[in-house]
Structure formats: C-alpha cells, structure tokens
C-alpha positions in Angstrom: -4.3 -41.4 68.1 -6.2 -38.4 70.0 -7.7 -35.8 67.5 -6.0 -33.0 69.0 -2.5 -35.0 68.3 0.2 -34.1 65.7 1.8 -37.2 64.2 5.1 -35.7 66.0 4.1 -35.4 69.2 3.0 -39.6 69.2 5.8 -42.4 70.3 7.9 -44.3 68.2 5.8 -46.8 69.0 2.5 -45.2 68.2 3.8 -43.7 64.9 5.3 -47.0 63.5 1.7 -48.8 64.2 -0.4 -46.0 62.5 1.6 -46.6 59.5 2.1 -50.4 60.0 -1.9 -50.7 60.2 -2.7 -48.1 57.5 -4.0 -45.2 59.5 -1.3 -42.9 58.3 1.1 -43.0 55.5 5.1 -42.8 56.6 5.1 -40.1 53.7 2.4 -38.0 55.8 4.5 -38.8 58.9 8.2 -37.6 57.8 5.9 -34.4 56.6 4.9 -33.5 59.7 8.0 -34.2 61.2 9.7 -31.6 58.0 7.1 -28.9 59.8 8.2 -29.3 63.0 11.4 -29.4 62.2 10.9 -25.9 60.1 9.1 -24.3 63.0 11.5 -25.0 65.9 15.1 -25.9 64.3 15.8 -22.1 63.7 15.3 -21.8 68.2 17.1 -24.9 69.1 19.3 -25.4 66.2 19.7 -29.4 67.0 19.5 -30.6 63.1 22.4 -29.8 61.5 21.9 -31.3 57.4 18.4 -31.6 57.0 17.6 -34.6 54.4 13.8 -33.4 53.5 14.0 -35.1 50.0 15.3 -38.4 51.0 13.3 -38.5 53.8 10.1 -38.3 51.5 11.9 -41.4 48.8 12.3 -43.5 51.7 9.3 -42.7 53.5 7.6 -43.8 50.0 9.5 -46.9 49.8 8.5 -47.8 52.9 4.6 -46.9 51.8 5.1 -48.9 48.6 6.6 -52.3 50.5 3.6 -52.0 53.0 0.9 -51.5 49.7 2.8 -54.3 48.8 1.8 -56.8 51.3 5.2 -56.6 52.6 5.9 -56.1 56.6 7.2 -52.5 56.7 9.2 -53.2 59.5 9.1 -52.3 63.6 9.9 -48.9 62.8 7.8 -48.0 59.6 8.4 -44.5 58.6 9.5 -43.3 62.4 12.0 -40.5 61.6 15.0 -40.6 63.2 18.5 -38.0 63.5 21.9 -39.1 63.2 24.9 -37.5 64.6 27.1 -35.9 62.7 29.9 -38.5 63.8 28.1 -41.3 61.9 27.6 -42.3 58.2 24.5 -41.8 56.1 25.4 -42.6 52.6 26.0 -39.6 50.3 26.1 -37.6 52.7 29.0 -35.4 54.6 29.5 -36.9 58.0 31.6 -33.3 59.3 31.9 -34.4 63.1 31.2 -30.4 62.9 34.6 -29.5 61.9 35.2 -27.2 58.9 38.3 -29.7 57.6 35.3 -32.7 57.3 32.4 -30.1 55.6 32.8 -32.4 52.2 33.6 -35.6 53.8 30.5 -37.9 52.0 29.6 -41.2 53.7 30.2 -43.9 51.3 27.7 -45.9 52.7 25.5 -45.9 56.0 26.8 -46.8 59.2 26.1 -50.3 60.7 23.8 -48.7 63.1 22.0 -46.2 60.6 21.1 -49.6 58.4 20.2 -51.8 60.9 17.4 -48.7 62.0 16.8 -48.3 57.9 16.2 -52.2 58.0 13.3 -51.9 60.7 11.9 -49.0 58.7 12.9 -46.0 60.1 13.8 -43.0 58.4 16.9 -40.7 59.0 15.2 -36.9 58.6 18.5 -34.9 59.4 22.4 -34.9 61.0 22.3 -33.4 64.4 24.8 -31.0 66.4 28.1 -32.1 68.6 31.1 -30.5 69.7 33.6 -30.4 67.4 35.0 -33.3 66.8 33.0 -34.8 69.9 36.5 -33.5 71.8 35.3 -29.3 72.4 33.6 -29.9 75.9 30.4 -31.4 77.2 28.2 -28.8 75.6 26.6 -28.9 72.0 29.0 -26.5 70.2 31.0 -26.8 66.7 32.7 -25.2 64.5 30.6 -25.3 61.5 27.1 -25.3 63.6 27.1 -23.3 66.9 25.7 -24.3 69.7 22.7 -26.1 70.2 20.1 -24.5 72.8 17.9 -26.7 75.4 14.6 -26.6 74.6 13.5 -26.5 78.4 16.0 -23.3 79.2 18.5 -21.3 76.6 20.3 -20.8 79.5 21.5 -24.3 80.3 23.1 -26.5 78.0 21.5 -29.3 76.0 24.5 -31.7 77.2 26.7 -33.5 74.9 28.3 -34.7 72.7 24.9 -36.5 71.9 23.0 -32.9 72.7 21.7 -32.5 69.0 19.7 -35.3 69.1 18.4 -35.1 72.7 17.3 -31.7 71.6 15.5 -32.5 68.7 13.9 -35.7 69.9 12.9 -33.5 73.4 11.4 -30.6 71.0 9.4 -33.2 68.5 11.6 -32.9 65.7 12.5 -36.9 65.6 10.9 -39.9 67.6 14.3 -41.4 67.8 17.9 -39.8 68.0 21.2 -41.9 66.8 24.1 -40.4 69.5 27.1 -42.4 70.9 28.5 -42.8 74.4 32.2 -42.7 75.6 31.9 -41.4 78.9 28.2 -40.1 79.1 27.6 -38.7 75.6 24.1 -40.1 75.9 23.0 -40.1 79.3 24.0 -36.4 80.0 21.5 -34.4 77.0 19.2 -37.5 77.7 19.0 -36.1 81.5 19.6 -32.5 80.8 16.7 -32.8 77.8 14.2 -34.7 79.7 14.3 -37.6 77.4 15.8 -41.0 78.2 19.0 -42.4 76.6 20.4 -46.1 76.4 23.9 -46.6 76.3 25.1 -50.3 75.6 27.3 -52.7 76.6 30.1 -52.5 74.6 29.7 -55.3 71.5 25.9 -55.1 72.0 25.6 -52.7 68.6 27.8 -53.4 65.4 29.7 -50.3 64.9 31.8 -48.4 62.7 34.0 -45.3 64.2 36.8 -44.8 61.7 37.7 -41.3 60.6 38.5 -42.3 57.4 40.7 -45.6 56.6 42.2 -46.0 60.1 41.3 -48.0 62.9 41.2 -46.3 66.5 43.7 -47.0 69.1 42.5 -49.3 71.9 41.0 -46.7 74.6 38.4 -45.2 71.4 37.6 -48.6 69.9 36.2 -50.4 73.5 34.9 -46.9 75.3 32.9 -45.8 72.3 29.3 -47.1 71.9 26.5 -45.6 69.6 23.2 -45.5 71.6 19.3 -44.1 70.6 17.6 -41.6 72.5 13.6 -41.2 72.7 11.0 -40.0 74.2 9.7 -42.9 75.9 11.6 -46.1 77.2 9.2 -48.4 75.3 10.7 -46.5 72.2 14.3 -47.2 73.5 13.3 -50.9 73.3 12.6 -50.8 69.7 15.7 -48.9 68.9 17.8 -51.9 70.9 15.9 -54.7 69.3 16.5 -53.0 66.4 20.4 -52.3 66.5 21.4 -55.6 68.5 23.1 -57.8 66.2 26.1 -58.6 64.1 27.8 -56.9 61.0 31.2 -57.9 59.8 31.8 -54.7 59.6 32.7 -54.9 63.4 34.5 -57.6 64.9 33.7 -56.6 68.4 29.7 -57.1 68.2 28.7 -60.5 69.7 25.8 -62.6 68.8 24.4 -62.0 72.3 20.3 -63.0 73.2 18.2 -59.8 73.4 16.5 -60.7 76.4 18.1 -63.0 79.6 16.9 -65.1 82.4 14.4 -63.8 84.3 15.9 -62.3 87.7 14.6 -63.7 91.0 12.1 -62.5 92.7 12.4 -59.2 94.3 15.1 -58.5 92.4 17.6 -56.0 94.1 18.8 -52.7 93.3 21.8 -51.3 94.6 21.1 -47.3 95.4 23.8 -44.8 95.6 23.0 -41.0 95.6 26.2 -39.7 95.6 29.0 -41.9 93.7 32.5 -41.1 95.5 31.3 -39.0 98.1 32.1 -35.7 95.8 28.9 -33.9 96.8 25.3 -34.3 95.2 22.7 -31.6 94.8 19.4 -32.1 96.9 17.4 -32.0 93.7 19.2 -34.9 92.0 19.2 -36.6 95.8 15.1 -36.2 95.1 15.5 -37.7 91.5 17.2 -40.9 93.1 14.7 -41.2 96.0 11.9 -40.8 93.5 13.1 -43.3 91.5 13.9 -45.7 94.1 10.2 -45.4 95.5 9.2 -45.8 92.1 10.9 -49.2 91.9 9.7 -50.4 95.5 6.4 -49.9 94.2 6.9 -52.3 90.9 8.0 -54.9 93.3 11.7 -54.5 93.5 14.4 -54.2 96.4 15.9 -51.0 96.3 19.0 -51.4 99.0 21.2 -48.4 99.7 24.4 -49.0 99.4 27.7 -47.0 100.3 29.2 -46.8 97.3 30.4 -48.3 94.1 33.6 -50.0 93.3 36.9 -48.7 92.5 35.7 -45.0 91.6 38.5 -43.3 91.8 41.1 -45.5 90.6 38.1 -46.0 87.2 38.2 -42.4 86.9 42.1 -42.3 87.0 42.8 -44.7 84.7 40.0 -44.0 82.5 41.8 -40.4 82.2 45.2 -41.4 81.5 44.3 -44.2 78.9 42.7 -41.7 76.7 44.9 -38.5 77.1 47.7 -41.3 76.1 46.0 -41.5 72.8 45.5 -38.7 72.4 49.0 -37.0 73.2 50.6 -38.1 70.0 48.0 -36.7 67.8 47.4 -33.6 69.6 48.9 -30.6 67.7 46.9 -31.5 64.4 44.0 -32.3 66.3 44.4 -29.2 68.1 44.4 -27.2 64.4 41.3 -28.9 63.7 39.0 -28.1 66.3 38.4 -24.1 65.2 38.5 -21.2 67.6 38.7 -22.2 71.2 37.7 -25.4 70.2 41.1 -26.9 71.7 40.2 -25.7 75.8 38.5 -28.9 76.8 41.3 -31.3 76.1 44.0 -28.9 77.0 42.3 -28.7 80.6 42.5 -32.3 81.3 45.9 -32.6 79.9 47.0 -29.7 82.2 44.9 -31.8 84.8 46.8 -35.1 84.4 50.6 -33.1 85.1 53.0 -35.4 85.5 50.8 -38.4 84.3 51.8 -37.4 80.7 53.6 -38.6 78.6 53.8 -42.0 79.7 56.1 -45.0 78.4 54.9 -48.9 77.0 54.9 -50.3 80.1 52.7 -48.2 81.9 50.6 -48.3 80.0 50.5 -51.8 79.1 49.7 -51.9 83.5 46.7 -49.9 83.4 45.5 -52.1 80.7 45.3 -55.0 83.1 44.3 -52.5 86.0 40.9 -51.8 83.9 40.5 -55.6 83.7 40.5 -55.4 87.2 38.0 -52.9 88.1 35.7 -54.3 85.6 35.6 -57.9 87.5 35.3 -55.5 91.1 32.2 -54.5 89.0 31.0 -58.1 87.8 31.3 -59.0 91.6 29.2 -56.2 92.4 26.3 -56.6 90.0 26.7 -60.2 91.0 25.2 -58.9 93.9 23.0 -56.3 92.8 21.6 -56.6 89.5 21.1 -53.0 89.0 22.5 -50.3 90.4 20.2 -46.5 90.7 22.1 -44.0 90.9 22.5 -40.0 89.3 23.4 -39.4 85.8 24.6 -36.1 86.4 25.5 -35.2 90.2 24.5 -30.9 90.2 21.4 -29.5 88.0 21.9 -28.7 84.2 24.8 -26.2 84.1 25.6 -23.1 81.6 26.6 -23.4 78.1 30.6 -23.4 78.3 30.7 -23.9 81.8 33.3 -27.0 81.3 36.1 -24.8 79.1 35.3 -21.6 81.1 38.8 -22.3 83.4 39.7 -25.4 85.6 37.5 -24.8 88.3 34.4 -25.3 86.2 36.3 -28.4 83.9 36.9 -30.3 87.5 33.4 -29.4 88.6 31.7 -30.6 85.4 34.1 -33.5 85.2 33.3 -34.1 88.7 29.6 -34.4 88.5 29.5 -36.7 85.6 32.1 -39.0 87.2 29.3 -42.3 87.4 29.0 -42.0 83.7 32.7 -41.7 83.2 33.8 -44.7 85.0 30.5 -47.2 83.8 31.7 -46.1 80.3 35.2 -47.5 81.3 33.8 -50.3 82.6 31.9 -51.2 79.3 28.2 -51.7 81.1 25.0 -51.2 80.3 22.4 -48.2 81.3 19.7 -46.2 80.9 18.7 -42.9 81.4 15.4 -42.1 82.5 13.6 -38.8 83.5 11.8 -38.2 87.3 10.4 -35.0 86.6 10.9 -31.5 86.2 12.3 -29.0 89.1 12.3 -25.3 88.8 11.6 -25.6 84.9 14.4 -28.2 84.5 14.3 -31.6 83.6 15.9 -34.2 86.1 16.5 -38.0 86.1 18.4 -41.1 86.7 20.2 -44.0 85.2 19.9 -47.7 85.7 23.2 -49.4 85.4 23.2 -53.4 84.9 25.0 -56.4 84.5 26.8 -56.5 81.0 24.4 -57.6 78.0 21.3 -57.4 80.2 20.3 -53.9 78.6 16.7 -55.6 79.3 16.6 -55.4 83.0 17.5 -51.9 82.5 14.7 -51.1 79.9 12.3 -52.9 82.5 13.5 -50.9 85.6 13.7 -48.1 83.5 9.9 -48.6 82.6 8.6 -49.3 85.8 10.0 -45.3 86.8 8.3 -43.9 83.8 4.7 -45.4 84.6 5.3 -44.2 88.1 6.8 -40.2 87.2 5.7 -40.0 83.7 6.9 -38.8 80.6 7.8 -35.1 80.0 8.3 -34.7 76.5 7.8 -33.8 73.8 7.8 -30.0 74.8 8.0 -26.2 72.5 10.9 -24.6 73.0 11.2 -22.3 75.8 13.8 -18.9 76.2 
C-alpha cells in the first residue's frame, strides 16, 4: 500500500489482503470509504440509502472473527453498493419508486449473502431508473439522476449507473447491479469501470417484487452482476457469487473454472454488430483491444458478423413488451412524472406486433431456442467474441425518452448487449482508455458458463491499456 494511498483508492483485492493480513482494520476501511462517500455523493449522487452504522457492526464483526483466528473471508471488510432492486435485510428495497419508499427487505438477497459470506460489506443502495423500466439513464422518482463522474454532461448509463458511478468515483470497491439487456455493461463502459454479466444460472437469484414470481421473459433475461475497478476484483466477486441457493431453482452447480482452451485460442472480432453504423472512437476501442489480445498470445480473427441479430433483437422486443402489456396501466401510474416515456416508445415501436395471442408467442419461444444454438455453433468456433459494448460515445442524460429518434438511436447502439442478454451468455466489460475526457471500452462475450475465459481475456486488455479509475468527479 503506497504512503500517498487512501484505503479507497486500493483494489478489492488490495483492501481485502490489508485487512486479511492485519495491516488495516475493515472498521478503518468502511471509514474511509463513509468519507469518500461524504465528500463526493452530494456531486454524483450514486448512493441512494447510505447504511454508515451497519457498515461499521459488520465491519467489526468481520475484525472480531479475524482477532479470532477465524478466516475473514476473500472479501474482508471490501465495501460494496447494492442496487436499489435487490434486498439487504431491514432495509427498503424502493426500485426508486415512491409506491416502494417503505418496502423493508425481509432478508438479504442470495447475491448480497453470498458477498456478506466472503466478507464484504454493503456501505449503501445505489441509483436506477425507476423501476429499472424509465430509460437507459440513472434517473428515479424518489432519487434524481445520477451524474458521471468523468462528464455531468453524459450519462452514467443504466439501470446499473448508481453503482458504476460510485465504484468509478471511489465510493465502493465493488458494485451489486443486474443485467437484462446491458444494465451492467453500458455504466461499466460509460464509467470507465468494467462489469461482468453472467450466464444465466451462474448466480442464485431472487427478483420478485413481492410474493410473485416473474413471467418467463424477466425470470431467464435478468442476471445480477458486480462491477469494479479492476477485472482481478471482478474475479473475486464471481468466485464469490457462483453457487447454489434454494432460493433459486435456476442456479446450476456449474465448475468455476473450465478446460483450458487450445492453444492460440481464437477470438472472433466484430466492430460493428449488424452493420447499423459504429463511431470511429469505439472502432479504436475494438482495434486496441484486439492488439492487446494478439500480444497475450491469442487469435483475434475478424469476422463479418454475428448470428441472427436482427431476428435476436426482434424477438427479444416482442417477448418482453408481451409481458409487459397486461400490466402496463398500473405500471405506468407507478413510474412518477415522465417516468412512463421509455416503455411507451418501444410499444409505439413494436405497432402491430402488440398485442399478440398464445400461439405466437408460444413460436418465438422456440425461435429464441434457435438463435441461442446459431450462437452455441458460433462460439463453437470462436471461443470469444470482441466486440463494442456501446456502438456511439456516452450520450446525454435523457437522450433515450427525448422522442423516437433518439429511443431508436440509443436502442440501436446498444443492440450487441441486447441480443447476448437474450441469448443468456456470458461477458465482460472492460475499459481501453479515455478519448476526449471520456471513458471507452469493450466486452468479451464467451461460451455459456466459461465467465473465466472472459475474465482472462478481459485481463490480458487491462495489463495492456490500463486501468482508469478510480477518478474525482469532474463538471
């Protein structure tokens, strides 16, 4: 640990070991992590419920088990945010909405206690849109919006843009979002941080709202996901939260780590998913990247592009606006002033595609089956796949409900993220560098359950472009 270092500015990984061997107490860590969080939160405005005194009785728990003799876990003391979509008991889990200010978490979600389990400490709740459904940008109801820490004027992403914010700005080592459709990847990209969203049944999860289970389209597109500054800290988080929980069905007892790849192993490159358009800067991100992995010993092969986009992105659209239909006009009363314009644009979008009867949807049931083998066949091929998380630079808060010409345009450039959420693979988002004052980077999409070779092509970018954060805020 460098003199001139604050406790919040180390790793995950470096934080956890000076409490693990001694050097610092995980009390003396969650404080400095309070007084960052008191000197920046009030620019950025990423944490949401800040929980100062039960940070401190679990940060001392964790000091008394190590004083113990006991192993204070992988994670001793490292603070971490949750998003206000997911339990921490006694708590109000709001999913920013005013109707959910007093809705306490009876207990802790699966993947809050499986990070409390390694010894990590949740430190705060962290902005979304309302109700994860008011756009792409961190804006709700009972928060308002979240700023960028690299630029006011672009947004932080979303709907995981709390945390990318506060882990970007040094406020948490570790950020606890979720991913249906790029909820991770885009504030990972936007914030300069990197993101890992899972293959679906990787993480034990728990996304009720209430009693209710969610219809098919939110229970297998939904996965919860950390964020960090560093991909080594992303590793810990997934060792971590792998596992089972009976809690959820859907998590499989799946190894951590798989068979070694052979040797070069390839990487399929594709700079501009679709043929839709890509902006020379995130070109540069791929190319840098791709260089980056030539140099760790890998094939990089360009490739034209990936399979079934459009028909991914289709059904993908009309699965979810399905559910979503019946539900809509309390929903809609729910999501506070202008909160509604997001999912009103795609519905207007989708015309005639809505409603739809049983049978139809029963047939784009089986048609997602079949564009996720078309991608099995692929990454039979390839591996990993290199590609853009986000297809233009960071865009303006709001630019997504401003009219339909900026919904199709955001919806547009975050169409690779869209359809490997539908799909149900793995990926990682990992920064290239900074342009013009803004963060850039890339994601590496692999075969289902082999987040590893992600991590570990993820990694080999980092050592080559570096690591940009943790950063103060900028106007």
């Amino acid at each position: 640990m460098g003199a001139q270092q604050a406790l919040w500015e180390l790793s995950a990984q470096a934080q956890a070991a000076a409490v693990r061997s001694g050097e610092v107490t995980a009390v003396e860590l969650v404080e400095c992590h309070l007084e960052r969080i008191s000197e920046v939160n009030p620019a950025v405005n990423a944490v949401t419920q800040l929980l100062a005194g039960r940070a401190r009785a679990d940060a001392a728990a964790v000091d008394r088990r190590r004083a113990a003799g006991e192993d204070p876990g992988p994670l001793a003391g490292v603070p971490f945010t949750v998003k206000e979509t997911t339990d921490v008991e006694g708590v109000p889990t709001t999913y920013g909405a005013e109707r959910f200010r007093h809705h306490v978490a009876h207990s802790d979600a699966p993947p809050v206690a499986r990070l409390r389990a390694a010894g990590a400490v949740p430190i705060g709740h962290s902005n979304m849109p309302t109700l994860i459904l008011a756009g792409v940008h961190t804006r709700s109801e009972l928060y308002g919006d979240t700023a960028n820490p690299w630029a006011s004027g672009v947004t932080p992403g979303g709907t995981s843009g709390g945390d990318a914010a506060a882990v970007a700005s040094g406020m948490a080592a570790i950020g606890l979002g979720n991913d249906s459709g790029g909820s991770v990847r885009l504030p990972a990209s936007f914030c300069g941080v990197a993101g890992l969203k899972p293959t679906y049944g990787r993480f034990p999860a728990d996304h009720r709202m209430g009693a209710e289970d969610p219809a098919l389209a939110t229970q297998v597109l939904v996965v919860d996901g950390p964020l960090a500054r560093t991909v080594g800290d992303l590793r810990l988080a997934y060792e971590a939260l792998a596992g089972t929980d009976p809690r959820d069905p859907r998590a499989v007892p799946v190894p951590l780590y798989g068979a070694e790849l052979p040797r070069p192993a390839k990487v399929a490159m594709v700079t501009d998913p679709g043929g839709a358009g890509v902006h020379p800067s995130v070109r540069k991100a791929v190319e840098d990247a791709a260089d980056a992995l030539r140099d760790a010993g890998y094939e990089v092969c360009e490739v034209p592009d990936v399979p079934r986009l459009d028909e991914a992105l289709e059904v993908y659209g009309r699965m979810t606006l399905a559910e979503f239909a019946p539900t809509w006009p309390v929903v809609r009363g729910l999501l506070g002033k202008e909160g509604h314009r997001y999912i009103e644009m795609s519905m207007e979008a989708a015309g005639d595609a809505l409603p739809m009867d049983v049978p139809e949807y029963l047939r784009l049931t089986g048609a997602r089956l079949g564009i996720q083998r078309a991608w099995a066949e692929f990454l039979d091929t390839y591996p990993l796949l290199l590609a853009p998380v986000f297809t233009e630079p960071p865009f303006e808060p709001g630019l997504e409900v401003r009219d339909q010409e900026g919904h199709a345009r955001v919806q547009r450039a975050m169409r690779l993220c869209t359809a490997t959420s539908f799909v149900g693979v793995p990926a990682v988002a990992v920064p290239t560098g900074v342009v013009a004052g803004l963060p850039y980077g890339v994601q590496l999409v692999g075969r289902a359950y082999r987040e590893d070779l992600c991590l570990e092509a993820a990694e080999a970018v980092e050592r080559r472009l570096g690591v940009i954060t943790p950063i103060d805020p900028r106007p």
